[in-house]
C-alpha positions as CSV (number, residue, x, y, z in Angstrom):
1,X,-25.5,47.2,-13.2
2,X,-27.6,43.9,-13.4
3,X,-28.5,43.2,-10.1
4,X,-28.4,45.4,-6.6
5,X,-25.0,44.9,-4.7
6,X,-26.0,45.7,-1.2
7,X,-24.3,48.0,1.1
8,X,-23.0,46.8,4.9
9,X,-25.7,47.5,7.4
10,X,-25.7,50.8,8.8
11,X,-23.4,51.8,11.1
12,X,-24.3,53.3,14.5
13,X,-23.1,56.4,13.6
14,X,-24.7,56.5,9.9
15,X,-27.8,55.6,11.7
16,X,-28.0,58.7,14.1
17,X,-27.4,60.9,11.2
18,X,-29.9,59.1,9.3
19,X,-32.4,59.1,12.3
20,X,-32.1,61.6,14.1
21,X,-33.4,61.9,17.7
22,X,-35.6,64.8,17.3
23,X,-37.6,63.1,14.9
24,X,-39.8,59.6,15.0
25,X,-40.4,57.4,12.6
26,X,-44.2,57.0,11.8
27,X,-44.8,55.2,8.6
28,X,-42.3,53.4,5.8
29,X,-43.5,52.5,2.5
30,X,-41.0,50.5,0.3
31,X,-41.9,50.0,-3.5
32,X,-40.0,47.0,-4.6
33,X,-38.5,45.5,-7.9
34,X,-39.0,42.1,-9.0
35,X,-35.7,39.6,-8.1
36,X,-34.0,38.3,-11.1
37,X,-35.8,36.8,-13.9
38,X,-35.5,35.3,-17.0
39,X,-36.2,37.0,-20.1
40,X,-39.5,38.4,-21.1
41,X,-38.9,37.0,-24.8
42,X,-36.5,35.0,-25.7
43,X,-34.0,36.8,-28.0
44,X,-30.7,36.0,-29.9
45,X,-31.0,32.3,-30.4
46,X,-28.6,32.3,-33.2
47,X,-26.1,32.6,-30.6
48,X,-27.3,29.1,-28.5
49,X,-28.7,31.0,-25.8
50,X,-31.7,28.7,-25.4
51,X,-35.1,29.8,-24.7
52,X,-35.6,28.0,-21.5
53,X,-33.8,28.5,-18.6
54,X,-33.3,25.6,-16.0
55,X,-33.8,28.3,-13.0
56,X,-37.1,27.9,-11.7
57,X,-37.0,25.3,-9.1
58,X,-40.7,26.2,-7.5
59,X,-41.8,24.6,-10.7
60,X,-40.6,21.2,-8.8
61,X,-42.9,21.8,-5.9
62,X,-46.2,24.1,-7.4
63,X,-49.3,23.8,-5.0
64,X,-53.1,25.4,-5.7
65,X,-55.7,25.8,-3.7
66,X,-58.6,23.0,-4.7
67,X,-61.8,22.6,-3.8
68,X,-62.2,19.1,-1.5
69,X,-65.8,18.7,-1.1
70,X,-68.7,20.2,-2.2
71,X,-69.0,21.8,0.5
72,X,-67.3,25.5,0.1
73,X,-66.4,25.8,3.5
74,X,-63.4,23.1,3.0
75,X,-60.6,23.7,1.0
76,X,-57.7,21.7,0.3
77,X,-54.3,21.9,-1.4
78,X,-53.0,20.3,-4.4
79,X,-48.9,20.1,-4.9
80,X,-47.7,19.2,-8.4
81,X,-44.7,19.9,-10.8
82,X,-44.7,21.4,-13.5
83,X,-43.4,20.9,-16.2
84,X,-43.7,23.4,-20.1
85,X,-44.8,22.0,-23.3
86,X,-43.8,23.3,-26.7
87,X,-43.9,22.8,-30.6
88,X,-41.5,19.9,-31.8
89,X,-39.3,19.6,-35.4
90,X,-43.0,18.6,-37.1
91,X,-45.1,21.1,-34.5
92,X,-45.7,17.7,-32.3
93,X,-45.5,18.5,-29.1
94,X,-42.2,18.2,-26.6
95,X,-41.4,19.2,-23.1
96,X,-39.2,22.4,-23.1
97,X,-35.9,21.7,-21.9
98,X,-32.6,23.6,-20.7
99,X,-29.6,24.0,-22.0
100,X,-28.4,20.2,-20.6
101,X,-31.8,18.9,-21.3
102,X,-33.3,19.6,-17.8
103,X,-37.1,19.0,-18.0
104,X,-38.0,20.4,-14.6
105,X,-37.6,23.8,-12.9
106,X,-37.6,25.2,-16.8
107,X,-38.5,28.8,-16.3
108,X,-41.7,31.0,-18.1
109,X,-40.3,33.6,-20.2
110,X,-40.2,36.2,-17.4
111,X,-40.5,34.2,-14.3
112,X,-38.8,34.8,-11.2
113,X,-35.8,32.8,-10.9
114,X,-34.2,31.0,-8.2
115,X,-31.6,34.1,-7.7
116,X,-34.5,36.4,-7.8
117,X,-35.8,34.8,-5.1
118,X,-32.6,34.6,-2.8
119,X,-32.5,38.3,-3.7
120,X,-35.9,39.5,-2.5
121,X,-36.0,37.2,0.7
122,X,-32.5,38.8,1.2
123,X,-34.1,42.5,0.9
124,X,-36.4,41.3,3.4
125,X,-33.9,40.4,5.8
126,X,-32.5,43.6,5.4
127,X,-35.2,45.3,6.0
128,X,-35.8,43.7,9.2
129,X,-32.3,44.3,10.4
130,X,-32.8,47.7,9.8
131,X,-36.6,48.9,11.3
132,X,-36.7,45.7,13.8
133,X,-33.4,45.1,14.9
134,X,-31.3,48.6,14.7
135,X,-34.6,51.4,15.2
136,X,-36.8,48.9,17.1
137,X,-39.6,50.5,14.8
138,X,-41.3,46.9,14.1
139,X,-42.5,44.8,16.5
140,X,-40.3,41.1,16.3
141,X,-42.8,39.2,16.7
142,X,-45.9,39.4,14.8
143,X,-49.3,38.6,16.1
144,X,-51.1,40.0,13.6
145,X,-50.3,41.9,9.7
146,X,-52.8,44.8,10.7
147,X,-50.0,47.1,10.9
148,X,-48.6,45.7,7.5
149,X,-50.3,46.6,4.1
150,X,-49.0,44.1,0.8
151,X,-49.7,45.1,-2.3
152,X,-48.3,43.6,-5.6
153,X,-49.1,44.4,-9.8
154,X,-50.9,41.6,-11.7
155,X,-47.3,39.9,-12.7
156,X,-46.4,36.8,-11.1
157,X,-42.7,38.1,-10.6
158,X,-43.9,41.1,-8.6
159,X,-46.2,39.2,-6.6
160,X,-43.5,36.4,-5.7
161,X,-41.0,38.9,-4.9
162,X,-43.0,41.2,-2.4
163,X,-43.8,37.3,-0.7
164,X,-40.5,36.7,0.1
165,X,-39.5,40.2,0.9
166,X,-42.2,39.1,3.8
167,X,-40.5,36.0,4.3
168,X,-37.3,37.7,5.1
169,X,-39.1,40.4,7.0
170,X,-41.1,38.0,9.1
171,X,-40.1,34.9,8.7
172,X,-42.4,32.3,10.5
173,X,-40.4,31.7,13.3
174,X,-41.0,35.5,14.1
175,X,-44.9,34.8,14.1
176,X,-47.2,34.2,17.1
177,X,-49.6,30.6,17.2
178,X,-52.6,32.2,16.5
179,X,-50.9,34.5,13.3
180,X,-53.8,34.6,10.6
181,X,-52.9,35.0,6.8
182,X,-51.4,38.3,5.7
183,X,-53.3,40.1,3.1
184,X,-51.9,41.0,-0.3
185,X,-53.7,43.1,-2.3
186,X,-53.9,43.1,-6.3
187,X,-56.0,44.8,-8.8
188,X,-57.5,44.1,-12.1
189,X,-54.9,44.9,-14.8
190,X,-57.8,48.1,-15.9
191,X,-57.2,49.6,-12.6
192,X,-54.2,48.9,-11.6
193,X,-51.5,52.5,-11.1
194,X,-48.3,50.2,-9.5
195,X,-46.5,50.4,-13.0
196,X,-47.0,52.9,-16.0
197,X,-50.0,51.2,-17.3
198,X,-50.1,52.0,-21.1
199,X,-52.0,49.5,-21.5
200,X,-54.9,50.6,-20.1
201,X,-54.4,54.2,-20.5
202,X,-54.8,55.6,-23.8
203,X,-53.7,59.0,-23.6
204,X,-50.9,57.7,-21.9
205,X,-49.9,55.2,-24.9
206,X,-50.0,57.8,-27.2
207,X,-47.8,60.2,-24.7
208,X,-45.1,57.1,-24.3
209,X,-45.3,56.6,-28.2
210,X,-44.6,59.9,-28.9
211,X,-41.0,60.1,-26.1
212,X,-40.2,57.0,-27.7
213,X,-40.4,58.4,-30.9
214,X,-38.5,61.7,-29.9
215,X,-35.7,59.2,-28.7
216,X,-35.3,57.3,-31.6
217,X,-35.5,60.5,-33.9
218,X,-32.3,61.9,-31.3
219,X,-30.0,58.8,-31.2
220,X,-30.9,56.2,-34.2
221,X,-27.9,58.3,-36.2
222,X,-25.8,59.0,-33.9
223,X,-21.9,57.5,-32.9
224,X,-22.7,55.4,-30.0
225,X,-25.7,54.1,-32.1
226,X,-23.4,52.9,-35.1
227,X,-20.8,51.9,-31.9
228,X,-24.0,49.2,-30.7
229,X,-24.2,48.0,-34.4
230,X,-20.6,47.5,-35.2
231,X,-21.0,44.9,-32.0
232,X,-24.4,43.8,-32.2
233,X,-25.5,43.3,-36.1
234,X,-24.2,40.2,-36.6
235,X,-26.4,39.2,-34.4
236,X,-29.6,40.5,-35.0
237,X,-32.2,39.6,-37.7
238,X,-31.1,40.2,-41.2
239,X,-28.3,41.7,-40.0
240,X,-30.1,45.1,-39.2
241,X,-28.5,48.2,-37.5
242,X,-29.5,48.6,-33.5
243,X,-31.9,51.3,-32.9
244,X,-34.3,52.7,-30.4
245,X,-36.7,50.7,-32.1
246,X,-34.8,48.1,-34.5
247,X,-36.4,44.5,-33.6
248,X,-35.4,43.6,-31.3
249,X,-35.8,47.2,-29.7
250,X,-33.0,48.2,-28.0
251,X,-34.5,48.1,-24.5
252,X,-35.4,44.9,-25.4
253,X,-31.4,43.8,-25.8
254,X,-30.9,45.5,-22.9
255,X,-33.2,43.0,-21.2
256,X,-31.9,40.0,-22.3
257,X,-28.1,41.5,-21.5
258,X,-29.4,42.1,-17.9
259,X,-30.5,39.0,-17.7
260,X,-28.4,36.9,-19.2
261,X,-25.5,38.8,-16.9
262,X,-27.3,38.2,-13.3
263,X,-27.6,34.3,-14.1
264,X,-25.2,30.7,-14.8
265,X,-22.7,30.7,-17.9
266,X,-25.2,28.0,-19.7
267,X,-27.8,31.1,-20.3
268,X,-25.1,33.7,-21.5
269,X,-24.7,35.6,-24.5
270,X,-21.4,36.1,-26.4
271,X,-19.2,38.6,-24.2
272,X,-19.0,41.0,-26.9
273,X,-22.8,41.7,-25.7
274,X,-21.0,42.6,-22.0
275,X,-18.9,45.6,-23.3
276,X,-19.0,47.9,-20.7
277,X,-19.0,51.0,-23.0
278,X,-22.0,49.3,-25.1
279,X,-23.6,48.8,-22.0
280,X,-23.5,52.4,-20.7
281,X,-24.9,54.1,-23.7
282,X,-27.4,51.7,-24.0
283,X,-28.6,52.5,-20.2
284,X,-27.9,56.0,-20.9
285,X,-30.4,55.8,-24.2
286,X,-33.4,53.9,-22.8
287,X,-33.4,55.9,-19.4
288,X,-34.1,58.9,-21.7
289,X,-36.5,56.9,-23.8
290,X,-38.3,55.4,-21.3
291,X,-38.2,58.1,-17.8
292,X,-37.5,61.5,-19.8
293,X,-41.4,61.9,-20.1
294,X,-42.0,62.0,-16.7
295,X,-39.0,65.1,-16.0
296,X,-40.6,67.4,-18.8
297,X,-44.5,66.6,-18.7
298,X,-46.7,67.3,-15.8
299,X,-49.3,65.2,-18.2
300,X,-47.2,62.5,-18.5
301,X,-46.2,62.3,-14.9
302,X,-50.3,62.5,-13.8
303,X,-51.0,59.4,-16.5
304,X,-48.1,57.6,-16.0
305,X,-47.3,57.4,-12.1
306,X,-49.2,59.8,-10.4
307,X,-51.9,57.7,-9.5
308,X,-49.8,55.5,-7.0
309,X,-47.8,58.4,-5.9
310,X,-51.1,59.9,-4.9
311,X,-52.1,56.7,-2.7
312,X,-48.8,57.4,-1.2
313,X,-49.4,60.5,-0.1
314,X,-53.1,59.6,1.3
315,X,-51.5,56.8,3.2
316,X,-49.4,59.5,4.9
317,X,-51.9,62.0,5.7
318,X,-54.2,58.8,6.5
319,X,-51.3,57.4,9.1
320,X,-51.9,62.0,10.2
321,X,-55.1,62.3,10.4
322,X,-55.4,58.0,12.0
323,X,-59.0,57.9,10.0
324,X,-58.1,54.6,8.3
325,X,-57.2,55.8,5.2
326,X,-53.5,54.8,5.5
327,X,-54.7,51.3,4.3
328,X,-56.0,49.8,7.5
329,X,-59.7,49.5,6.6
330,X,-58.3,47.4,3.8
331,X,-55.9,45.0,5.4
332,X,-57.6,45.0,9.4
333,X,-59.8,42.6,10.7
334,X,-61.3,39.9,9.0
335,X,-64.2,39.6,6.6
336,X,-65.0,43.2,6.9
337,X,-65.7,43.0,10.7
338,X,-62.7,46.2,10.7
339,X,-60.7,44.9,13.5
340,X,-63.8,44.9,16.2
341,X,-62.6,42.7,18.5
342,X,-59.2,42.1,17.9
343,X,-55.9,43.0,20.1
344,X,-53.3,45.3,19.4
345,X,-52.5,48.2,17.3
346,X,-54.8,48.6,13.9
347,X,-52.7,51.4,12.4
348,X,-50.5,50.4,9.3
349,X,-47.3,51.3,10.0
350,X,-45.3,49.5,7.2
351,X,-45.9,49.1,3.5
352,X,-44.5,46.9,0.5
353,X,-45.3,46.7,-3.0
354,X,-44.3,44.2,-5.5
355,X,-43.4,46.3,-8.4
356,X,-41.0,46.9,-11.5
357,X,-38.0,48.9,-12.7
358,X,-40.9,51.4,-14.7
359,X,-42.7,51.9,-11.1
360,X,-39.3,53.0,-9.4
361,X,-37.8,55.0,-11.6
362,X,-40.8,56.5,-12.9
363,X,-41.8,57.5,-8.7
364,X,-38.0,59.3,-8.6
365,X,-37.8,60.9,-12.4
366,X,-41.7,62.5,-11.0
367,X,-39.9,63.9,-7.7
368,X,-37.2,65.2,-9.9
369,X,-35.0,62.4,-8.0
370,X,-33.6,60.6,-10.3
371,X,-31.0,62.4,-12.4
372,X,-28.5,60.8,-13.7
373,X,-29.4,57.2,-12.2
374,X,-29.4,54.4,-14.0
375,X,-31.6,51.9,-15.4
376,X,-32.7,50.5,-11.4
377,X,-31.2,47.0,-11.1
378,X,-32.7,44.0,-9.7
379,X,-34.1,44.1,-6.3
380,X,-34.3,47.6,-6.4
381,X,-36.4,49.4,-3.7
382,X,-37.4,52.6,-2.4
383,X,-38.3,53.9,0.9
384,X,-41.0,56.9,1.6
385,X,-40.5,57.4,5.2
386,X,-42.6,59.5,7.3
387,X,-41.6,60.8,10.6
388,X,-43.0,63.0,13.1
389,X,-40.9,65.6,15.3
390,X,-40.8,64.8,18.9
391,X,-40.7,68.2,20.3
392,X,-44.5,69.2,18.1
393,X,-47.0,68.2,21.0
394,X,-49.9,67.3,18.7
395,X,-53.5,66.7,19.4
396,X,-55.6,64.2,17.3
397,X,-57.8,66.5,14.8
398,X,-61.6,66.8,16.1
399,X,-62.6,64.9,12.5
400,X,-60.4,61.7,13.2
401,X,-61.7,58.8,15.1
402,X,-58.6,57.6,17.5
403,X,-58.0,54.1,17.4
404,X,-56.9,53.2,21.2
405,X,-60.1,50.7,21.8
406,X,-62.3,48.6,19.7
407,X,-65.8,50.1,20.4
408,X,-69.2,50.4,18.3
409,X,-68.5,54.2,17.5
410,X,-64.9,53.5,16.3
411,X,-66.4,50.8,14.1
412,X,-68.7,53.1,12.6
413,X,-66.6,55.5,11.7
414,X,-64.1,53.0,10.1
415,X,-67.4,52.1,8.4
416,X,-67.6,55.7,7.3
417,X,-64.1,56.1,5.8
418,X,-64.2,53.1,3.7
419,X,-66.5,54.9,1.5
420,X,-68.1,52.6,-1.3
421,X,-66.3,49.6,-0.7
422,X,-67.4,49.4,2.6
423,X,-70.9,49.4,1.0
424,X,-70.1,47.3,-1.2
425,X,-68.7,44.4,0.2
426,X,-68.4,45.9,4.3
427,X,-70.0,43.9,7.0
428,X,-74.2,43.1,7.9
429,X,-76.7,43.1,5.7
430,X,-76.4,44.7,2.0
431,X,-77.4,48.5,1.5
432,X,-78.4,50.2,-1.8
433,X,-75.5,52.2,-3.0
434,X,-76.6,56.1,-3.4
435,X,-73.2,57.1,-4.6
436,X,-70.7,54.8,-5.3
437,X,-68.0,57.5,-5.0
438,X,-68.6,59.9,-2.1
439,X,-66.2,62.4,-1.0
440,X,-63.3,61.1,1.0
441,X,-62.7,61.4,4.7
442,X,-60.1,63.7,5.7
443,X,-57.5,65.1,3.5
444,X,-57.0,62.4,1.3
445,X,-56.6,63.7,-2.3
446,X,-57.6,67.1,-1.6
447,X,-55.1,69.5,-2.9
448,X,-53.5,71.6,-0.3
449,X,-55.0,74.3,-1.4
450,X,-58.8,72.9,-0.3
451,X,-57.5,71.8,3.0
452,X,-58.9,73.3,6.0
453,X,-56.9,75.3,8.2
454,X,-57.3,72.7,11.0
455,X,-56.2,70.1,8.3
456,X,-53.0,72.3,7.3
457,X,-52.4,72.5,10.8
458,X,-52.3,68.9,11.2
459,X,-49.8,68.5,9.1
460,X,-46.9,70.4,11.0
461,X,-44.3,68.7,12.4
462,X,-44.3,66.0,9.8
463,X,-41.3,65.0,7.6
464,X,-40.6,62.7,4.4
465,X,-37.7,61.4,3.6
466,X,-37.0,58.6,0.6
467,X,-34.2,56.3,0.1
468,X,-33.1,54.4,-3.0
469,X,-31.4,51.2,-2.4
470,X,-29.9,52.4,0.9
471,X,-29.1,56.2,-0.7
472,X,-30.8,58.8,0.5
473,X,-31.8,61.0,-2.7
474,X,-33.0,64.8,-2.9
475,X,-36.5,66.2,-4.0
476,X,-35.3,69.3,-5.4
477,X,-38.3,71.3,-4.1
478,X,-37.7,70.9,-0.7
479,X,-34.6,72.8,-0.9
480,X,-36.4,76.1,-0.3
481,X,-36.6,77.5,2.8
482,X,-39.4,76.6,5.3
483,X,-39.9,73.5,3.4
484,X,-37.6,70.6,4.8
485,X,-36.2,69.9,8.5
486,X,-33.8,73.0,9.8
487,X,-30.0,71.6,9.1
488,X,-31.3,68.7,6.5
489,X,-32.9,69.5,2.9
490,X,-33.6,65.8,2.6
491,X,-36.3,66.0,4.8
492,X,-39.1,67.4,3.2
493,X,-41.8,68.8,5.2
494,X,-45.1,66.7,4.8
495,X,-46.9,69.9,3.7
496,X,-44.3,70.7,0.6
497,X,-44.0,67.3,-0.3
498,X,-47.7,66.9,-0.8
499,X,-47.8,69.7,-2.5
500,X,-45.7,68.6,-5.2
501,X,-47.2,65.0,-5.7
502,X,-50.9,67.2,-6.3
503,X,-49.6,69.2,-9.2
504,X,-49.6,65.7,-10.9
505,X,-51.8,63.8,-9.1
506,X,-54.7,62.8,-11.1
507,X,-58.8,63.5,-9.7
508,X,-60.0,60.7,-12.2
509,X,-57.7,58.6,-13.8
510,X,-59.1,56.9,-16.1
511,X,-61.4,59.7,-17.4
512,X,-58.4,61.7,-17.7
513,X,-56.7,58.3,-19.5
514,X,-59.3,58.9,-21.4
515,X,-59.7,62.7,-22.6
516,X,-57.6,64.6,-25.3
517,X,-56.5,61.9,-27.2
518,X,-55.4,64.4,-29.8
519,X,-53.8,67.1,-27.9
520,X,-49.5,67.2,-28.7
521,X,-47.8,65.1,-26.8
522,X,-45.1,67.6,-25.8
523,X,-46.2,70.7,-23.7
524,X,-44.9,73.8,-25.0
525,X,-42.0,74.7,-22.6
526,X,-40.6,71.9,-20.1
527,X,-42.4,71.2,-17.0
528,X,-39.7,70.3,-14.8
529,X,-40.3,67.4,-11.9
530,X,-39.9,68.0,-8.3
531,X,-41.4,71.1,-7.8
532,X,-45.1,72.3,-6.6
């Protein structure tokens, strides 16, 4: 499947199942696939597909932030269209065109497209239908994006997607007058833990390598193999057999099939590249190649995705323990003032990151969720959701600083929490660093194991539950007994479900990216996902 066919809403009866009375929902964080894009290199020209793609029609209407005076404090915007230059017949240059010779809204190889956009602004709409207008979880109108933490990877794409999911969440008819700018948060590509960064990770690289290899060793012979070169030779270079990792690669003809499918019959491929049985094996193959890692390696789920499901986790017990370290301290107040002084609520209640197909299946394969799935389409998202039981009568733990006023003391301890970047680049005047990585506030990263008892305690009564596109799905160690809600084994107790995101959550990522470079890439028996 190409793109993500959407379900009806939920019905008022699906909806009390799903939501149940006796529980309240606390905190939903959605990781998000890119819309529809166009290639990320262009592939099988020999059959006219061309290598630019008239999809793009932001290209007609681009706008940057300029400089107007010298003066920094004024900023201006400048709007302009843009338009791609390439090598001609005798390397001169010449303005890429489409198929029918369009010169404008010609796509990057791997840019967002038009659909991709009507896609993600459409995930957003859904979105709000569900936690604003069905479970009244939102608020409608939005004063202020405290309560909302953005994040997106380094990639264009990923970054325009999550902004329209926003759009369609709150669109700006839904926002008050005095609405400042939502925050989106990025990271260098050297830090960033949205996607399976092998390109920053060594050990990693060398642990994908090696999977891939172990693929291509286990299908490059096989039936359906010699079934995808009987159909596909003729059209690749030289006439060469498909394999795991022929050139192209084979995950690379699956992305030019995807995309070619999802878009207009000027950018298609011959149909014999849409046979359904072709298609299936080679979903079946690269989900192994790509995802199998992450069901048999506890090394290779730490390296490749444990990082951001560990900032998951800490944004739950953050949104427990209400000590800013669900993410408020990075997207409240402005200019590092923390909030002082503002109205409303300052607790992040709902999170969104622009992502990719590696990110969500990579998150499920770690919880042991994703069994038998396929490749994720389009548009693809999943939901964390974290809920608190009604009945549990909680009291806020004596280390947390509650965030029901505005005062100097809570300011300080917000101060507190964000740790060296607080120091760095926090409020007043600049202080010496001692430590630039103090221990955190709270629970954190701390294993369960190091908790407190008062910290254990703090986590009763709490509940996660994830849905892919609109499906709820099953962490297979929350099954046991004592560890999900009484009646439902897709709730997962906090507790159990933290526990199993620590045994591959990494302490130092990039040391351990780092470190044994030369130890086998395989453990010795399987390390099966989804369990403590």
């Amino acid at each position: 499947m190409t793109s993500f066919q959407p379900r009806k809403p939920y019905t008022r009866e699906e909806l009390a199942q799903l939501y149940p009375e006796e529980l309240e929902l606390q905190l939903v964080q959605i990781l998000l696939r890119h819309g529809e894009r166009s290639p990320v290199s262009p592939r099988f020209q020999n059959t006219g597909l061309r290598p630019y793609w008239p999809y793009c029609n932001s290209a007609r209407q681009m706008t940057s932030v300029i400089m107007a005076t010298t003066d920094w404090s004024k900023w201006d915007s400048l709007k302009y269209r843009r338009r791609l230059e390439t090598f001609g017949m005798d390397d001169g240059p010449v303005i890429a065109s489409g198929p029918n010779g369009e010169f404008d809204a010609v796509c990057q190889p791997g840019e967002l497209t038009d659909l991709g956009r009507e896609t993600t602004l459409s995930l957003g709409q859904r979105l709000r239908y569900l936690y604003i207008d069905q479970l009244s979880f939102m608020p409608r109108l939005l004063a202020s994006s405290d309560t909302i933490y953005l994040r997106s990877t380094p990639v264009p794409r990923a970054l325009e997607s999550v902004q329209q999911a926003f759009h369609g969440l709150y669109p700006p008819s839904t926002h008050t007058a005095n609405f400042p700018a939502p925050t989106i948060i990025t990271r260098t590509p050297a830090d960033e833990t949205l996607f399976p960064n092998d390109g920053n990770c060594r050990r990693f690289a060398h642990l994908s390598r090696a999977f891939a290899a172990r693929a291509a060793q286990r299908w490059n012979e096989t039936e359906d193999m010699k079934y995808l070169s009987k159909l596909f030779s003729p059209y690749m270079p030289h006439n060469a057999a498909v394999a795991v990792d022929s050139h192209p690669r084979l995950s690379g003809i699956m992305d030019t099939i995807n995309s070619t499918d999802a878009h207009g019959p000027a950018t298609k491929l011959p149909s014999i590249f849409y046979d359904s049985k072709a298609r299936q094996i080679i979903d079946r193959i690269a989900v192994e190649e790509w995802f199998a890692g992450y069901s048999e390696s506890v090394e290779y789920r730490k390296l490749g995705i444990g990082a951001l499901m560990g900032d998951i986790v800490v944004r739950m017990g953050g949104s427990v323990e209400r000590n800013g370290n669900d993410g408020v301290v990075e997207v409240g107040g402005v200019d590092g003032d923390l909030g002082h002084g503002r109205d409303g609520e300052r607790e992040v209640r709902f999170a969104m990151s622009g992502c990719h197909d590696t990110t969500l299946a990579a998150a499920l394969t770690s919880l042991g969720a994703f069994e038998k799935e396929m490749w994720p389409p389009f548009t693809s998202h999943i939901a964390f959701e974290l809920f608190r039981q009604r009945a549990a009568a909680r009291t806020t733990p004596s280390t947390a600083q509650p965030r029901t006023s505005a005062n100097d003391e809570e300011v300080e301890s917000r101060k507190k929490s964000q740790g060296w970047w607080a120091s760095l680049f926090g409020s007043g005047s600049p202080k010496s660093v001692v430590n630039p990585l103090p221990e955190p506030a709270g629970i954190a990263r701390k294993p369960i194991a190091e908790l407190t008892a008062e910290q254990k305690a703090s986590l009763k009564g709490y509940f996660v539950r994830i849905r892919y596109n609109d499906r709820v799905v099953q962490v297979p160690g929350c099954k046991a007994a004592g560890k999900h809600l009484d009646g439902d084994t897709s709730f997962c107790t906090l507790e159990a479900f933290k526990s199993i995101v620590d045994a591959y959550t990494p302490q130092n990522w990039k040391h351990e990216c780092a470190s044994t470079l030369d130890a086998p890439a395989f453990p010795p028996e399987p390390e099966p996902a989804g369990y403590a």
